[in-house]
One Martini backbone bead per residue (centre of mass of N, CA, C, O) as a GRO file, in nm:
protein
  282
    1UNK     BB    1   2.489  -6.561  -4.771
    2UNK     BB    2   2.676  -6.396  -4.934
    3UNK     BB    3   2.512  -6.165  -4.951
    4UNK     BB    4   2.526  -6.122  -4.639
    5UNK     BB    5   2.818  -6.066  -4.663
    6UNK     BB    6   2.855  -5.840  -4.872
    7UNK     BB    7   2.646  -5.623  -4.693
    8UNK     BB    8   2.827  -5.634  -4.427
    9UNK     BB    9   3.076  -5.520  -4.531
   10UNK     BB   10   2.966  -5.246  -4.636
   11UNK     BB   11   2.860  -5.128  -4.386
   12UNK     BB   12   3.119  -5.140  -4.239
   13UNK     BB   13   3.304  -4.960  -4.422
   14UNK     BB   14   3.157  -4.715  -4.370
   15UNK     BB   15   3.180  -4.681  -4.071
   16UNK     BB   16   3.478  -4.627  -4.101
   17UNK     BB   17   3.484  -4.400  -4.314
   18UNK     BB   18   3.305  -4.194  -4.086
   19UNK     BB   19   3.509  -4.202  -3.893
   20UNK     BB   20   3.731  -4.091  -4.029
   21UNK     BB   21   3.591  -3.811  -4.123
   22UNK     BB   22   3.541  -3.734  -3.838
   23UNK     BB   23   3.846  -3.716  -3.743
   24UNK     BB   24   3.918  -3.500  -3.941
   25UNK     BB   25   3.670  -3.273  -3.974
   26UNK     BB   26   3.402  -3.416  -4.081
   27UNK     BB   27   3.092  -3.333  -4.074
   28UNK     BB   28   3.025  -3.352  -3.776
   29UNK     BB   29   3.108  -3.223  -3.540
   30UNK     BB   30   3.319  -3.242  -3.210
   31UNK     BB   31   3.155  -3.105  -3.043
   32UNK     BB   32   2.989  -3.072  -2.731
   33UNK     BB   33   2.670  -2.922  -2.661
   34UNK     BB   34   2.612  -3.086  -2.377
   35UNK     BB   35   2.854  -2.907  -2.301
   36UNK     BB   36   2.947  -2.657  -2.125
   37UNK     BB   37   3.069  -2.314  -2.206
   38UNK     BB   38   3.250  -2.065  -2.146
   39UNK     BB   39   3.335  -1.689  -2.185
   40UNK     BB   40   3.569  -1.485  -2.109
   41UNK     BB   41   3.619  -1.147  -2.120
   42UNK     BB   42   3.841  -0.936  -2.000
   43UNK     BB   43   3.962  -0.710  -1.746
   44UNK     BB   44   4.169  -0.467  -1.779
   45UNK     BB   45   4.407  -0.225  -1.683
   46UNK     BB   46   4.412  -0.109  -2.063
   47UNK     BB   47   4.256  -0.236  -2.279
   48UNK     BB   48   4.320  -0.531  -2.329
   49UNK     BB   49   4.327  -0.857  -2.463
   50UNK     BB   50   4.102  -1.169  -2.302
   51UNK     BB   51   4.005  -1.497  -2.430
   52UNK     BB   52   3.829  -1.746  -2.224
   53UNK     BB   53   3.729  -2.071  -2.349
   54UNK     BB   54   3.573  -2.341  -2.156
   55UNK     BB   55   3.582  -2.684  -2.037
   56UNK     BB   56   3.662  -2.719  -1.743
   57UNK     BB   57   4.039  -2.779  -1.727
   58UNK     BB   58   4.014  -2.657  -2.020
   59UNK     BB   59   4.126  -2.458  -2.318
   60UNK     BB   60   4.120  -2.101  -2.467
   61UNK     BB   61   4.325  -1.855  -2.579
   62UNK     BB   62   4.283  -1.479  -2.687
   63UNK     BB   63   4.515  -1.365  -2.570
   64UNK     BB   64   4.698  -1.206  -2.299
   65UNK     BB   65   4.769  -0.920  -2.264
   66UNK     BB   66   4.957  -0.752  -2.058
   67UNK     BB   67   5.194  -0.793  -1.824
   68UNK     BB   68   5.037  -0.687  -1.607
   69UNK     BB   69   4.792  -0.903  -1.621
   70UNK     BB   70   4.888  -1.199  -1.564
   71UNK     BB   71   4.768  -1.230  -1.259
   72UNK     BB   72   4.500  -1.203  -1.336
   73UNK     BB   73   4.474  -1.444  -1.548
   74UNK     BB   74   4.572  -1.705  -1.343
   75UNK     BB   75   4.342  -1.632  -1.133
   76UNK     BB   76   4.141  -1.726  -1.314
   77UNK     BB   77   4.224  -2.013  -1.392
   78UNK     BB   78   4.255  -2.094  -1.083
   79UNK     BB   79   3.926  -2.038  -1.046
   80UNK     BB   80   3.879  -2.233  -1.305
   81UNK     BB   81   4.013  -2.493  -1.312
   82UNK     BB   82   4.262  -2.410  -1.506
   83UNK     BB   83   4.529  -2.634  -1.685
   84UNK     BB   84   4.465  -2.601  -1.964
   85UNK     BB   85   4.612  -2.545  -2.296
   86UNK     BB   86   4.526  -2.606  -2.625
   87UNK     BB   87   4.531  -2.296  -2.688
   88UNK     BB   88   4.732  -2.011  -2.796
   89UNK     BB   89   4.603  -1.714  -2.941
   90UNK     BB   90   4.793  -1.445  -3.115
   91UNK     BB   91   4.707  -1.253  -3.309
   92UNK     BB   92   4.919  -0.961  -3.259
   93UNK     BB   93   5.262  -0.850  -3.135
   94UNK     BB   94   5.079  -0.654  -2.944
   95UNK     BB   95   5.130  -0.596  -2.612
   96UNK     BB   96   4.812  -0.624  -2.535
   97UNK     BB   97   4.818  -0.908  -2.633
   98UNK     BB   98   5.155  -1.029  -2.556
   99UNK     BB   99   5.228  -0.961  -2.242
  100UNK     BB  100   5.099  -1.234  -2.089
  101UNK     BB  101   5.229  -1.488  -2.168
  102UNK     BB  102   5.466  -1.571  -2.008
  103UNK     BB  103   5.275  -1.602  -1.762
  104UNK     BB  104   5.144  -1.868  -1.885
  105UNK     BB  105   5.357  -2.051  -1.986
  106UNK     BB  106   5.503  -2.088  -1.657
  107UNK     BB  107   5.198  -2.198  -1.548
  108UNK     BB  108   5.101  -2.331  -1.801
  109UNK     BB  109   4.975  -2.581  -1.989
  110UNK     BB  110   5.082  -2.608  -2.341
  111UNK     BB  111   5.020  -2.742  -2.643
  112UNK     BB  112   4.978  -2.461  -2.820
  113UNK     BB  113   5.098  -2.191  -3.047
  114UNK     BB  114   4.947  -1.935  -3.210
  115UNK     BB  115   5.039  -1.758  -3.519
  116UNK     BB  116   5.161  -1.518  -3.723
  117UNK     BB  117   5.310  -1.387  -4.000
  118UNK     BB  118   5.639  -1.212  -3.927
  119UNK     BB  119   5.864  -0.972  -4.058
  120UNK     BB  120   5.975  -0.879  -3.779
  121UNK     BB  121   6.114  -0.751  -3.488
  122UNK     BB  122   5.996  -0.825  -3.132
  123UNK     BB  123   6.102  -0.897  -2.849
  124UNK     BB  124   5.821  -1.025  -2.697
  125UNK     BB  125   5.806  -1.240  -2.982
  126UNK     BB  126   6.068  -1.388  -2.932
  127UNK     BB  127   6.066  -1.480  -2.627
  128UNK     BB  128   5.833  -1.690  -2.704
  129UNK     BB  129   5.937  -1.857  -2.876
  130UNK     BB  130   6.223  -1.937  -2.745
  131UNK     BB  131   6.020  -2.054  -2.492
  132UNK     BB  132   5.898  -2.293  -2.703
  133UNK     BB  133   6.171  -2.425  -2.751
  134UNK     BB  134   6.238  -2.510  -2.497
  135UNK     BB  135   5.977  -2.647  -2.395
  136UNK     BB  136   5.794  -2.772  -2.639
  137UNK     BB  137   5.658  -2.604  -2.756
  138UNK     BB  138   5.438  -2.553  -3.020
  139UNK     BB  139   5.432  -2.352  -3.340
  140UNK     BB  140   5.169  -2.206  -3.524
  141UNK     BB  141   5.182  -2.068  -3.871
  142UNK     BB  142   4.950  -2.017  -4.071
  143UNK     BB  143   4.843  -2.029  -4.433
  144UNK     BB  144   4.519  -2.119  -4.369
  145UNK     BB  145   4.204  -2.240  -4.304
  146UNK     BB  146   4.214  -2.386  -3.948
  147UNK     BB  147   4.097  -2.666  -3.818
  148UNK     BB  148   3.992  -2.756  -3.496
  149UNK     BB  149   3.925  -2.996  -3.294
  150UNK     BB  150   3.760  -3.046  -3.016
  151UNK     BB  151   3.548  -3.141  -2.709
  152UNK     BB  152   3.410  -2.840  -2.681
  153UNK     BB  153   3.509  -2.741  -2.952
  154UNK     BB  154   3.541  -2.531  -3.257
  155UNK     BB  155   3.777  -2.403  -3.506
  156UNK     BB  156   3.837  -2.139  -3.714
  157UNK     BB  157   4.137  -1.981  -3.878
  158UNK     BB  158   4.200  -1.685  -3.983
  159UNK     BB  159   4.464  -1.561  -4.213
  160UNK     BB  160   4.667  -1.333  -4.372
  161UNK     BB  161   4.680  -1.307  -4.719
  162UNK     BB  162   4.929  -1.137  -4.642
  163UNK     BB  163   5.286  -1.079  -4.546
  164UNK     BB  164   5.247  -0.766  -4.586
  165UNK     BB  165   5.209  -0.498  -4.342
  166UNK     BB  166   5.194  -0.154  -4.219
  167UNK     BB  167   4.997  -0.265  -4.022
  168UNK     BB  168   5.007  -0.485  -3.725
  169UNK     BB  169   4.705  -0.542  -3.723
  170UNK     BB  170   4.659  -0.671  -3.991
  171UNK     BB  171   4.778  -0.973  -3.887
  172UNK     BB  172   4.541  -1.082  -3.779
  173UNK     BB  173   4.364  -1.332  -3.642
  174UNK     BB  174   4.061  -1.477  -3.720
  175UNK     BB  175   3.814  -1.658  -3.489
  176UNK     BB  176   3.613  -1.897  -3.498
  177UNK     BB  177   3.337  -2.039  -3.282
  178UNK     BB  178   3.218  -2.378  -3.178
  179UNK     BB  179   2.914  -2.438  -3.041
  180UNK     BB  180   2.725  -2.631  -3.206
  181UNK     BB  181   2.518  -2.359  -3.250
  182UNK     BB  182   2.734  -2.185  -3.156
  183UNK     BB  183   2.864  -1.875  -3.243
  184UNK     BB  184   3.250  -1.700  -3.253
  185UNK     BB  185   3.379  -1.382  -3.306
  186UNK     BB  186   3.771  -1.305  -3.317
  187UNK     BB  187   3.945  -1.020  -3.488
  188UNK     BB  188   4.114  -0.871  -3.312
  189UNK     BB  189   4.273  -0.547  -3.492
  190UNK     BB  190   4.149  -0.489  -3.733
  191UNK     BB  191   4.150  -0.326  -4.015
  192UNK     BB  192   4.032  -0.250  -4.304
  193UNK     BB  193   4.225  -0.442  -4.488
  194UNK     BB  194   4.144  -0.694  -4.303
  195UNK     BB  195   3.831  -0.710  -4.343
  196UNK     BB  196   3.774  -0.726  -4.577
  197UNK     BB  197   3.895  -1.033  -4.603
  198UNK     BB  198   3.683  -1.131  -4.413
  199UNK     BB  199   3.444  -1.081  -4.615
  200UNK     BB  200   3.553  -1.297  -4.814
  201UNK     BB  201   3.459  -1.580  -4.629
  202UNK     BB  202   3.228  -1.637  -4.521
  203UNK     BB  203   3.034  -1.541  -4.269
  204UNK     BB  204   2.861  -1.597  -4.031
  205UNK     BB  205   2.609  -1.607  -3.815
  206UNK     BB  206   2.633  -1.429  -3.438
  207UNK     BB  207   2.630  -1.414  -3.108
  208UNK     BB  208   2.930  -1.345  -3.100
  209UNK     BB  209   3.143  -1.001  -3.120
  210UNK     BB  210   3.488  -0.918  -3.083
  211UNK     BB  211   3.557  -0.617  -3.155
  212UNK     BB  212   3.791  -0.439  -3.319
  213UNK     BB  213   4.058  -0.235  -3.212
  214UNK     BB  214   3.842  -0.150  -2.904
  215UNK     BB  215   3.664   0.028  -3.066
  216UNK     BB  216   3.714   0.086  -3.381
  217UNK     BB  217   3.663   0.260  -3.690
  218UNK     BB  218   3.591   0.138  -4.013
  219UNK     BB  219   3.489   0.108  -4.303
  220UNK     BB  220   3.396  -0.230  -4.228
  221UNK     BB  221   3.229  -0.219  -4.011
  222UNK     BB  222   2.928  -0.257  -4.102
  223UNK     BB  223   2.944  -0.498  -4.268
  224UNK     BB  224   3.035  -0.682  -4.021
  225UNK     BB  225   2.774  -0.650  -3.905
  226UNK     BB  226   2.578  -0.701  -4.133
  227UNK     BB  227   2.702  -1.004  -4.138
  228UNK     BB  228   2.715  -1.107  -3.805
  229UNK     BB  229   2.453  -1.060  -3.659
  230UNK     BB  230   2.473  -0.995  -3.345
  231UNK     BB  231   2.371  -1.040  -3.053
  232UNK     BB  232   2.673  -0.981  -2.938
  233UNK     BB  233   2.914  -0.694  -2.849
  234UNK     BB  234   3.234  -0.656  -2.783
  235UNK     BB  235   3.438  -0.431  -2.617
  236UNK     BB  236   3.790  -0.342  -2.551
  237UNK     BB  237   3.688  -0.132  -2.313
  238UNK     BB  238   3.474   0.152  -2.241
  239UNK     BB  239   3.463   0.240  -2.537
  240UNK     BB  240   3.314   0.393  -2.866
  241UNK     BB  241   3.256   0.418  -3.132
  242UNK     BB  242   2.970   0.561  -3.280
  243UNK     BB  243   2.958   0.403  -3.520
  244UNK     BB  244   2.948   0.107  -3.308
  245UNK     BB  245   2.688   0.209  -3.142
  246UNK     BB  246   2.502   0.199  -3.390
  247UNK     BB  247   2.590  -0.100  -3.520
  248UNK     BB  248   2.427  -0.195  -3.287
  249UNK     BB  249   2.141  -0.048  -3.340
  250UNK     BB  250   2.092  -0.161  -3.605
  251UNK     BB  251   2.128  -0.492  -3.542
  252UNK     BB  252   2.051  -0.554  -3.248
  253UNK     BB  253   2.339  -0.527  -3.069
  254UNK     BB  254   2.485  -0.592  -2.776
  255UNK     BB  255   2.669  -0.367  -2.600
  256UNK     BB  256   2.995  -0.454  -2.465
  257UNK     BB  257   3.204  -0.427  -2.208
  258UNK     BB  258   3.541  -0.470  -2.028
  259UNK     BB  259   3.608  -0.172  -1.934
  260UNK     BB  260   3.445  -0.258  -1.644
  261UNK     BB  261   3.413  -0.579  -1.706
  262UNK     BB  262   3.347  -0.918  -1.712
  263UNK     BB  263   3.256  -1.090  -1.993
  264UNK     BB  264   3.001  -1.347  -1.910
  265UNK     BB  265   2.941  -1.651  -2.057
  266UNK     BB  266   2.718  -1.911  -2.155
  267UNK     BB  267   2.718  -2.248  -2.337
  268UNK     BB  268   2.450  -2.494  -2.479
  269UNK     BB  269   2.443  -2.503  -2.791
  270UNK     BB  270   2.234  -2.253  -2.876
  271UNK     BB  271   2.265  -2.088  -2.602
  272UNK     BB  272   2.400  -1.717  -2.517
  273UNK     BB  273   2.455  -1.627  -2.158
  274UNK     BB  274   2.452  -1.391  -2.003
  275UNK     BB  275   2.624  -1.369  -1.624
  276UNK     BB  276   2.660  -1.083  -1.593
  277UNK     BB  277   2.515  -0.750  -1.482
  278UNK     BB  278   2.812  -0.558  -1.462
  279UNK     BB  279   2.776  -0.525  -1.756
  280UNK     BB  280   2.831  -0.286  -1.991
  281UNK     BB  281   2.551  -0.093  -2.176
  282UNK     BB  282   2.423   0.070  -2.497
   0.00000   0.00000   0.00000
C-alpha cells in the first residue's frame, strides 16, 4: 500500500509539473489548431503595412498603416467582430506603419503594444507612448527573443540586436506566428542589416511570408527566401523589386500584392488557405 501510495504521489507531481511547464510556455504549444483563424494583410491607400490575424472577438494587429488608414482599419474590425486586441505590434516608427495606431487604440481594447528600443524623437511615436501611459495600456519593449502565447496562436518576436541603427527600418521588430503547424513570418521594413541579423535567428520554413520594405530587395533578400521557402510571399504593394519576383519564382512562392486588394487566408492549423481570388499575383 505505501509503495502504491508512492507511485501516486509522484505521477500527481509529474502531471502538476507538466502543467506548470506548458503554462509557461513550454511542451506543446498553446495555441488550439483546431479553431481557425484569419489573416488578413489590408490594402491601404498608399502602400502601408498593416496585418490583422484573429480568431472569433480577439486579434492582434502587426503595424497599424497610415493616420489615412485608420477608418479602413476600425471598419475591418468592426466587420470581423474583433473587439480587442491581444496585442499590437508596432515593428518601427514610420508612419506609414504607426500612422493608423492612434485610432485604433481610441477605438479598440488593447491589452499590450509592443515597441522596439528607439533612441530618437519622433512626434506620433511620443503621442502613442503618451497616450498608452494615460490610458494604462502597457508598453513592452524586448531586448530579447520574446514568446507570447495566447489561445488561438502564439508569437516568437525578434528585436533589433543592436540599440543604434542609421536607418529606421532596421529598427524593425520581427515575427513568427504559430497556428498549429501553420507558421507565418512578419519581417518588418528590414534592410540588409537587420536581414543579416534575421538570418542569424534559426528560422523555420513558412506558409506565409511578409516581404520586407514592401518589396525592395537587398542583398540578404535570396537567402531569407531560400531560408523561409514561403507557399505564399505577400508584398505590401502593387509591385516588387525584379529581384523579389524571381525568388518568388525560384522557390516556388505564390507573390501576392495587397497594393491590389486585401490578402485574406484562412488557417486550419495544418494548411494555410488563400480566400479571395482577387488578390494579385504574378
Amino acid at each position: 500500500m505505501r509503495k502504491a501510495a508512492v507511485v501516486c504521489a509522484w505521477i500527481a507531481l509529474i502531471l502538476i509539473l507538466g502543467s506548470a511547464y506548458r503554462a509557461a510556455g513550454g511542451g506543446v504549444a498553446l495555441s488550439k489548431s483546431d479553431e481557425e483563424l484569419q489573416v488578413r494583410v489590408l490594402q491601404t491607400k498608399d502602400d502601408a503595412d498593416c496585418i490583422i490575424m484573429g480568431h472569433g472577438e480577439a486579434a492582434v494587429m502587426i503595424d497599424a498603416g497610415e493616420a489615412q488608414d485608420g477608418e479602413t482599419i476600425l471598419e475591418v474590425l468592426r466587420k470581423a467582430g474583433i473587439e480587442k486586441l491581444d496585442a499590437l505590434i508596432l515593428t518601427h516608427p514610420d508612419l506609414d506603419h504607426i500612422g493608423g495606431a492612434m485610432a485604433v487604440l481610441q477605438s479598440v481594447t488593447v491589452d499590450k503594444v509592443i515597441l522596439p528600443y528607439y533612441d530618437r524623437e519622433k512626434e506620433e511615436l511620443e503621442a502613442i507612448k503618451s497616450y498608452c501611459k494615460e490610458a494604462g495600456i502597457r508598453v513592452y519593449y524586448p531586448n530579447h527573443v520574446w514568446k507570447m502565447n495566447m489561445e488561438y496562436m502564439s508569437l516568437l518576436i525578434y528585436p533589433p540586436q543592436e540599440n543604434h541603427y542609421k536607418e529606421d527600418n532596421n529598427y524593425s521588430l520581427a515575427v513568427l506566428a504559430e497556428h498549429g503547424n501553420v507558421r507565418m513570418f512578419f519581417g518588418g521594413d528590414a534592410l540588409r542589416k537587420r536581414s543579416e541579423e534575421l538570418l542569424l535567428m534559426n528560422l523555420p520554413e513558412v506558409s506565409l511570408y511578409k516581404v520586407p520594405h514592401h518589396g525592395r530587395a537587398n542583398s540578404a533578400s535570396d537567402e531569407l527566401f531560400e531560408t523561409l521557402q514561403p507557399v505564399y510571399a505577400v508584398v505590401t504593394s502593387k509591385t516588387a523589386d525584379e529581384e523579389i519576383v524571381h525568388c518568388g519564382r525560384q522557390y516556388g512562392s505564390r507573390l501576392l500584392f495587397s497594393g491590389e486588394a486585401d490578402v485574406v487566408f484562412q488557417s486550419d492549423g495544418e494548411h494555410l488557405i488563400l480566400q479571395n481570388r482577387e488578390a494579385t499575383a504574378q
